[in-house]
C-alpha angles and dihedrals in degrees: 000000000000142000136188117211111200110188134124086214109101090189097060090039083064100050095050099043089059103039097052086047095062087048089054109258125124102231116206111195134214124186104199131029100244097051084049088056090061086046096054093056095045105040098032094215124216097224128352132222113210136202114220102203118048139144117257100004108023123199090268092059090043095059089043091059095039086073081076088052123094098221135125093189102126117234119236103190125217120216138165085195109088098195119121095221095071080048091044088052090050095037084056084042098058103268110154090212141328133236127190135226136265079077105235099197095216097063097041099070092037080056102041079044101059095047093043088054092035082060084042099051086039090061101044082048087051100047085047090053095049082056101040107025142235116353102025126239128327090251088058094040103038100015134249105270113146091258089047089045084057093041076057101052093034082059091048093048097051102031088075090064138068092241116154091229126206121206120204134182144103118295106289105026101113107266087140086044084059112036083056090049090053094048096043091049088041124089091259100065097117083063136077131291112211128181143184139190104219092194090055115063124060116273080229088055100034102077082054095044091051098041114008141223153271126235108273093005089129131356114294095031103117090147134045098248118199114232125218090269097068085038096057085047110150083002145070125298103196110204106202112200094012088179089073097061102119113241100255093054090052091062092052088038088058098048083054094050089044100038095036081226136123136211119194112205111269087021112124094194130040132240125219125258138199113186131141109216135216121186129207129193146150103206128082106263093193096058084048096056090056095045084057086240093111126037116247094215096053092049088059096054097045086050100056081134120003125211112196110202116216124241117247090240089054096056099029087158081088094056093087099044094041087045104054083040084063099042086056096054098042097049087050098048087041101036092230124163084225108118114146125039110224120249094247100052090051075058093065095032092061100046093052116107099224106208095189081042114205089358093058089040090057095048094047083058098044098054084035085059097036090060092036117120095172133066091235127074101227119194087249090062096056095032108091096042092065096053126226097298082071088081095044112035131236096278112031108146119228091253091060094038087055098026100039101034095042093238120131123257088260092052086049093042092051083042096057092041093064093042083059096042089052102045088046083054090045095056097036081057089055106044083059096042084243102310103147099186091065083040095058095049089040093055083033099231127117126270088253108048083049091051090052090046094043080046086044101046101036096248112154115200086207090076096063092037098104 
């Protein structure tokens, strides 16, 4: 494993020199910019230590240039100027991290360490991805907890057959993340995956969109038009919320499912099919069977073999690795210097309930990143977008809330009341995929007043959108 030092300072060439060789890397040292930037391209270094003030072509030149470099060797940059704006401006530039000088040893190797094992763990992302496709494993991509181990072993059981799978769990669990594993570890993974959102698209749209058209078959059709059905051919149609197809779709749904043959509007013969179909949804298809708003047949040929997804709250054991995955795409994405969450705000982040579950989680940590102006995530920056139930859990009874916080039994009660009022708000949301008009008619209050409470209790629509 090798590093390059750059640094005009012999006696920190030294130091480090002899410091990473007892730690086992071969260092390979530079003493001006210029001359690094020849290095880099020679010697093709595994990691690279930089320092951030030299004469001609100083560390921040060096990493500017480096963008015309062909190297994946992180930059650990090497300042005497403590001030977070130098590590803000390398951070933006590319650098992996930033130490400052005086050198303390010990950090110098946790630090050389981490990147060594962040190009490690890229790479084995990257080789995974180049196997599996876009997007990585489910463990990557939804943690290793023990219920998210069996979701794993549940996807590599069924994706060999030809089953039609039902997914099942609350909005931003993951049911996309699976379907696409099923399919990618299935036979068909050299064909297409197709999905639809069946809440999405208009009931007058959706039979064309499924099955397609012929030309002339309704007004606006000048040209024969293929559905989802003949795209997904000798592949996976993924039917996300499944629960909104309207009832007379599901009959012809079904015939298709039963005969393996499909029939585009206006089309007088069928064509042969041959799909294999994964379904998604976050109602309960078996209430909805009884309420005669779901038929029973169908349900019992989506759910040849069900996958329930677990909620975030219920497996909080994958907070800490989903957030900091998240921490590491949106600071790239955003060139910001933050690159660790606190301890104490991993605290709150796992306590939280999480109503839009992972989704909601994502989005607390992009805007958490987006206002951050350390590299550090403190509890105060997480803090108000997770809204007031963050301090006391989802399910903090009124005794604990008065006895174990030192407030009154009013201040509980009006506390509770609020916990009860939000998470009320929270299911009604994702019963309608964020759609506050039909909230607000469902909970029978007015657009407005919803709006204020949402505003009041920290509530954000964009995490039951999809």
């Amino acid at each position: 494993m090798k590093v390059l030092v750059i640094d005009d300072d012999e006696g920190t060439q030294r130091l480090l020199r002899k410091l990473l060789t007892t730690e086992g890397f071969e260092v390979i040292v530079a003493n001006n910019g210029l001359i690094g930037l020849d290095r880099i391209v020679a010697d093709t270094p595994d990691l690279i230590l930089l320092d951030l003030h030299m004469p001609e072509l100083d560390g921040l030149g060096v990493l500017d240039r480096m963008r015309f470099i062909t190297s994946s060797a992180p930059v650990v940059m090497l300042t005497g100027d403590t001030m977070v704006r130098s590590a803000v401006r390398a951070t933006q530039l590319g650098a992996f991290d930033y130490l400052t000088k005086p050198i303390d040893p010990v950090e110098v190797v946790r630090v050389v360490r981490r990147a060594v094992e962040t190009k490690a763990l890229k790479l084995e992302v990257d080789d995974l991805r180049r196997q599996l496709g876009e997007g990585g494993g489910l463990a990557a991509q939804m943690g290793s907890s023990p219920p998210i181990r069996e979701i794993i072993d549940q996807v590599q059981t069924v994706a060999s057959s030809n089953f039609s799978v039902l997914v099942l769990g609350e909005t931003g669990t993951g049911k996309d993340l699976v379907a696409q594993a099923i399919h990618r570890q299935s036979e068909r993974r050299a064909k297409p995956f197709i999905a639809i959102d069946c809440g999405a698209i208009p009931e007058a749209l959706l039979e064309s969109e499924l099955f397609g058209h012929e030309k002339g078959s309704f007004t606006g059709a000048d040209r024969r038009r293929k559905g989802h059905f003949q795209l997904a051919e000798g592949g996976t149609l993924f039917l996300d919320e499944i629960g909104n197809l309207p009832l007379t779709l599901q009959a012809k749904l079904l015939r298709a499912l039963e005969s393996r043959q499909v029939l585009a509007v206006g089309a007088t013969d069928s064509t042969p099919m041959d799909v294999r179909f994964v379904a998604a949804t976050n109602n309960d298809l078996q209430a909805r069977v009884k309420d005669g708003l779901f038929r029973a047949d169908l349900y019992f040929r989506l759910a040849q073999y069900t996958i329930s997804l677990p909620a975030l709250r219920d497996r909080p054991g994958d907070v800490p690795h989903l957030a900091q995955r998240f921490l590491e795409e949106v600071r790239v994405e955003l060139k910001r210097p933050v690159r660790e969450i606190a301890p104490e705000a991993m605290q709150l982040l796992q306590t939280h309930e999480w109503c839009g579950n992972v989704r909601e989680l994502r989005n607390v940590i992009r805007q958490a990143v987006l206002e951050a102006k350390d590299v550090v995530l403190h509890p105060g920056a997480v803090q108000r977008f997770l809204g007031r139930s963050a301090a006391v859990g989802p399910v903090a009874p009124i005794a604990k809330l008065a006895g174990l916080t030192g407030r009154s039994l009013k201040d509980a009660a009006e506390e509770a009341a609020r916990e009860a009022e939000r998470l009320i708000i929270c299911e009604t949301l994702r019963t309608t995929r964020g759609n506050k008009s039909q909230a607000a008619r469902a909970l029978q209050t007015d657009f407005k007043t919803l709006h204020v409470k949402m505003k009041h209790l920290g509530i954000a629509v964009n995490d039951f959108s999809n």
